[in-house]
Residue frames relative to the residue before (quaternion, step in Angstrom):
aa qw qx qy qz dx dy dz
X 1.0000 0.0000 0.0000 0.0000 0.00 0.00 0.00
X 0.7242 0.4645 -0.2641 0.4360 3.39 1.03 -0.84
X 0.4011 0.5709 -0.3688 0.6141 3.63 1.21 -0.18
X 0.7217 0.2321 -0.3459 0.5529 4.08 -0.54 -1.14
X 0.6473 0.5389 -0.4222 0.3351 3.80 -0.22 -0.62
X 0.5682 0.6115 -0.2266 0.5020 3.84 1.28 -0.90
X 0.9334 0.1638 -0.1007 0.3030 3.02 0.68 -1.44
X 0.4175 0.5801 -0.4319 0.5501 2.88 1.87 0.43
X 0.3822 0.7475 -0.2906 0.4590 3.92 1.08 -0.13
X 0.6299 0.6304 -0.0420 0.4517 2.58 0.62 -2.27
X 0.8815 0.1569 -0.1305 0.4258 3.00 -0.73 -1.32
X 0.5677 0.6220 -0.3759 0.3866 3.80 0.82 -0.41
X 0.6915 0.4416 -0.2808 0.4980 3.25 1.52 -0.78
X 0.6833 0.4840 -0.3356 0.4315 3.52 1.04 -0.50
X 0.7122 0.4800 -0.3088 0.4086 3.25 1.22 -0.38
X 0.2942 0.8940 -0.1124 0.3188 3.17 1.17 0.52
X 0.7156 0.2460 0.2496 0.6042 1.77 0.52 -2.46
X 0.5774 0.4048 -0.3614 0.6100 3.61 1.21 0.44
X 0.5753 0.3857 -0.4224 0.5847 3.59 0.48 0.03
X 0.5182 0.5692 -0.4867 0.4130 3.82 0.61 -0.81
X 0.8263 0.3671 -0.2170 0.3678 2.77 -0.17 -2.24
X 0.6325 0.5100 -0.4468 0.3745 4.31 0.83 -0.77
X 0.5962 0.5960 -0.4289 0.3247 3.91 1.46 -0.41
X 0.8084 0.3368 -0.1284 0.4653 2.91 1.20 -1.36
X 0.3781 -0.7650 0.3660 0.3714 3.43 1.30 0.95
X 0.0012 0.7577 -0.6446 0.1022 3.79 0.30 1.17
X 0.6247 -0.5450 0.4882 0.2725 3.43 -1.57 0.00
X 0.3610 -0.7126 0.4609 0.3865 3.36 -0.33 1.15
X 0.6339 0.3864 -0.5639 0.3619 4.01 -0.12 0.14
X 0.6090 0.4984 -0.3791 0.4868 3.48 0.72 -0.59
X 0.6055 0.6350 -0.2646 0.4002 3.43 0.63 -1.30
X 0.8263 0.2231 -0.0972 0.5079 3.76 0.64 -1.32
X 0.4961 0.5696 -0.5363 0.3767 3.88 1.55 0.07
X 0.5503 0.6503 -0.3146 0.4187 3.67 1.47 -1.24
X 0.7034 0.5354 -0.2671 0.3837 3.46 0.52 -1.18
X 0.6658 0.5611 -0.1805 0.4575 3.56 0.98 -1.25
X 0.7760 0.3215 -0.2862 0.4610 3.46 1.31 -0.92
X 0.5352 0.5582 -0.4167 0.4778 3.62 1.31 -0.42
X 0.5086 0.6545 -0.3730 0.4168 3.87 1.28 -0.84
X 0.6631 0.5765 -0.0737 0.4718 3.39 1.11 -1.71
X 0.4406 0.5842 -0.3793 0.5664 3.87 1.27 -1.29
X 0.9535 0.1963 0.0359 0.2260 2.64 -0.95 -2.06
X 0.5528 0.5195 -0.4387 0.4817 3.72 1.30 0.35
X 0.6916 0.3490 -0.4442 0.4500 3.42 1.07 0.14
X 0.4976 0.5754 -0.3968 0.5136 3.62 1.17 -0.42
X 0.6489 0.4434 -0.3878 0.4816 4.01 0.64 -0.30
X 0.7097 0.5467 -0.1385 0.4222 3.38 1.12 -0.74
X 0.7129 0.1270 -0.3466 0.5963 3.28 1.45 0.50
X 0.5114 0.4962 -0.5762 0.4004 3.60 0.88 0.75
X 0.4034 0.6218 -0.4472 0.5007 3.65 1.97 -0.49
X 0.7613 0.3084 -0.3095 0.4790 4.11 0.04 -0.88
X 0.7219 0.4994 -0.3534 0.3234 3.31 0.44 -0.23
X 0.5983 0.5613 -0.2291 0.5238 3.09 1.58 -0.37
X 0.4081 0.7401 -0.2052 0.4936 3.12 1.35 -1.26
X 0.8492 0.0934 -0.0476 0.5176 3.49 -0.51 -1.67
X 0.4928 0.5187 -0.6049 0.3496 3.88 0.93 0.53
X 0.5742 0.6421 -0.2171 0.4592 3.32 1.48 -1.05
X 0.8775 0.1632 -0.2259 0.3904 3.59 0.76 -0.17
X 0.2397 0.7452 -0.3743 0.4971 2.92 1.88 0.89
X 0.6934 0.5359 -0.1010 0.4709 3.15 0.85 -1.84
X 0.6901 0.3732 -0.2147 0.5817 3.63 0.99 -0.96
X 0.6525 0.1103 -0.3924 0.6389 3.76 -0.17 -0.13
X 0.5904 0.2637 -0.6828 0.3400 4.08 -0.90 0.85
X 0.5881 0.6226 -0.3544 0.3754 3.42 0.82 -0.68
X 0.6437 0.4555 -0.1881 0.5855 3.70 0.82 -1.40
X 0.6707 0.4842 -0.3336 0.4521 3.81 0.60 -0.60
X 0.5347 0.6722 -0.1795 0.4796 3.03 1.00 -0.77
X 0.7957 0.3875 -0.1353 0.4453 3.22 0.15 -1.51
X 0.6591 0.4634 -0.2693 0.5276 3.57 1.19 -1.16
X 0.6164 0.4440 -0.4533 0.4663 3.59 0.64 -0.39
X 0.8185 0.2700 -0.3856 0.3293 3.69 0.10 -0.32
X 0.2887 0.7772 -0.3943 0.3964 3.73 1.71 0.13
X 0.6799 0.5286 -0.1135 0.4954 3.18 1.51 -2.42
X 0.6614 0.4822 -0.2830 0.4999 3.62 1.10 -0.83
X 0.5579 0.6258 -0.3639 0.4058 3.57 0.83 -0.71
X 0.6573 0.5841 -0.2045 0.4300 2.96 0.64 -2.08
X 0.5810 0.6544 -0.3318 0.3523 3.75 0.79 -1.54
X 0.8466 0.4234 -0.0429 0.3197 3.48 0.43 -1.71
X 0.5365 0.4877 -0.3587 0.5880 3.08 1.82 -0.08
């Protein structure tokens, strides 16, 4: 999860910043150094909201499953 988040990031940021730089007829070295670093920015910023999400996501599922088996185990008990 944390990988696709990056590179969807990623490329949103680079594509951007190429459409920017083709509005404002920038220089294609300027044009593609910008892109590469905002790529670079925002593919690591995607990459820890990916883990953070991630391990909220499997936090949430094994309290849930814990959960659920504990009162199954209690059920089971009283019969």
């Amino acid at each position: 999860m944390a990988r696709s988040y990056a590179a969807v990031m990623a490329l949103l940021g680079m594509l951007v910043t190429l459409l920017r730089g083709i509005k404002d007829g920038a220089g294609f070295d300027e044009t593609i150094t910008a892109s590469l670093a905002w790529m670079a920015l925002l593919g690591a910023i995607g990459m820890i909201v990916g883990t953070i999400a991630e391990s909220t996501i499997v936090e949430s599922v094994r309290a849930k499953i814990e959960t659920e088996l504990a009162s199954t185990h209690e059920a089971e008990a009283k019969s």
